[in-house]
Structure formats: C-alpha cells, structure tokens
C-alpha positions in Angstrom: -5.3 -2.3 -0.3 -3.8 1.2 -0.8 -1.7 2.5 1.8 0.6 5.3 1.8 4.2 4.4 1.4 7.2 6.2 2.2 10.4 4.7 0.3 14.4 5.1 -0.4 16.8 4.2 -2.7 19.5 4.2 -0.2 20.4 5.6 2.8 22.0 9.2 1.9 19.0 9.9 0.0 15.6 11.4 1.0 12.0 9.6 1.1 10.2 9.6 -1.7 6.2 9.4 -1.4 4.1 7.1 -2.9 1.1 4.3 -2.3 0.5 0.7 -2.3 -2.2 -0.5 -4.9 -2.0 -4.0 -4.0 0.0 -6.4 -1.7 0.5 -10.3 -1.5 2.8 -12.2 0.7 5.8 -11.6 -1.8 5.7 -8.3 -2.8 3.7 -4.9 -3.4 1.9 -3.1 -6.3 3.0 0.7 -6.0 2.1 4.0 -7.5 4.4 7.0 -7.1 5.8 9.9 -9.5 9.6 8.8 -9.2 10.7 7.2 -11.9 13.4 4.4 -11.2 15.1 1.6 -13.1 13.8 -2.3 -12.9 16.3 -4.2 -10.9 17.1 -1.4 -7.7 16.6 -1.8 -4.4 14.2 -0.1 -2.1 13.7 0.3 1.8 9.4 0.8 2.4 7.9 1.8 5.0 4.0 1.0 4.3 2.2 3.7 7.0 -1.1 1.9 8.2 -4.2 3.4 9.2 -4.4 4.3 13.0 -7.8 2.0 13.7 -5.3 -1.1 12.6 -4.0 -0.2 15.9 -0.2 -1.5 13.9 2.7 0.0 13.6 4.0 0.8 10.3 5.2 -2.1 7.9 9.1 -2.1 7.0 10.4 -3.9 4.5 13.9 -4.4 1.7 12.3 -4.5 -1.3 13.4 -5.2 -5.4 11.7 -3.3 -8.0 10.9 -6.5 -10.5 8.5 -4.6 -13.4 7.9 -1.0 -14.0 4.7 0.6 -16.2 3.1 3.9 -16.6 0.5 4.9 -14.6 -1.7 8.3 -15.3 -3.7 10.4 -12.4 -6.5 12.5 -13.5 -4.2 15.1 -15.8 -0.4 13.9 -14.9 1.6 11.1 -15.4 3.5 8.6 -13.1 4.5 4.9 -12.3 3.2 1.5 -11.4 6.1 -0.5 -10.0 6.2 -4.2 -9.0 7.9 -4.8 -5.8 9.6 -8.1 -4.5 10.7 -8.2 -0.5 13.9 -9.2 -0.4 13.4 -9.0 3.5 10.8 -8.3 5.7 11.3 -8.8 9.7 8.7 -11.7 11.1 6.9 -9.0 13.0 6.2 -7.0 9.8 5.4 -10.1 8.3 3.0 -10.9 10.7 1.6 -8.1 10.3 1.0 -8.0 6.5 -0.3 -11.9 6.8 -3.5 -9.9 9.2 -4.3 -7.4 6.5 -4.3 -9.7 3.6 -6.3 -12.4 5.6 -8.7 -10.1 7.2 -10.3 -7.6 4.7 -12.7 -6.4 6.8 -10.7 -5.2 9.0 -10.2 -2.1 6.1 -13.9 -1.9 5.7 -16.1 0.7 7.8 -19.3 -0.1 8.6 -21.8 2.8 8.8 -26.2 2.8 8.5 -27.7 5.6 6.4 -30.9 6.3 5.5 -32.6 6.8 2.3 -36.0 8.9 2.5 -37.6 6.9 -0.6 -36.6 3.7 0.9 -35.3 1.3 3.7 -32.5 2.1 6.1 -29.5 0.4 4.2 -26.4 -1.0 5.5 -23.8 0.3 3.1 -19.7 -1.3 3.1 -17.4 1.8 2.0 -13.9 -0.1 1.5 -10.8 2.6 2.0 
C-alpha cells in the first residue's frame, strides 16, 4: 500500500512530503527524506487515490523506529509510525483499504501477438 503522505512535526511548521510503504491497523511504514528523532510526534495526512472515491486519511501519529532507506542514487528514511489517534471515520476508512486489496488493483486485458489475450493485475 504506498500512498503519498503529507506530515508535520507541529503546527508552526511546514508539511513535509513523504509515502506510506505499508499500513496495519496500528500504525504506518513511511519513506521520506526528513530525518527526525524516534519518539516525536507527527500529524499525517495519507492522500488517497481519487477512484477510492475517500477522502484523505488524518491521523496523530508516534514515530516508534527509524532506519535508512536508499532511492536509486540518494539517501533517506524508513520510519515506523504508531497512531496515537485516529478519528473513527478515518479509521473506517483505513479498515476498507487493508481489508479490500483489490480495491488498489486495476484490471486491464492486453494482448500478446504470439499468444492468448491475457488478463494481467498491475497493483499501484
């Protein structure tokens, strides 16, 4: 489940950018470039794809681990996030996703000249 994510460290300062790599009913897996200490709070905003047809998922979160994560050519961080709080609608919300995987999955036919018409599962 990767998402992009939108996050603060409190509310005088700017969003940072980053992405979900994983999500349970606790907490989130994310991937961004700032680096930040185990132990601080963040406020997430998880923006879902528009076909979802959901609004974005908000959430008070605690960064539990931290590790190093490398992109292509450049470095960055994997951190473990714990929700603190999460509203029952965004809850709701996040209990869909991780229940209905297909519901990330597009469906699309294509066709192979050396063999059968295929039905092929591209996962975003």
């Amino acid at each position: 489940m990767s998402f992009p994510l939108n996050f603060q460290m409190n509310e005088n300062e700017g969003a940072y950018p980053g992405a979900t790599i994983d999500a349970s009913q606790s907490g989130l897996l994310i991937q961004t470039l700032k680096e930040m200490p185990v132990g601080i709070k963040l406020n997430i905003e998880v923006l879902l794809p528009k076909k979802l047809k959901l609004s974005k998922i908000r959430a008070e979160t605690e960064i539990v681990w931290k590790g190093i994560s490398y992109w292509e050519d450049w470095e960055g961080y994997l951190y473990g996030l714990k929700f603190t709080h999460i509203s029952n609608e965004d809850y709701r919300k996040l209990s869909y996703i991780l229940s209905n995987p297909a519901c990330l999955q597009e469906v699309y036919f294509a066709e192979d000249p050396d063999h059968d018409p295929t039905l092929i599962v591209k996962t975003e």
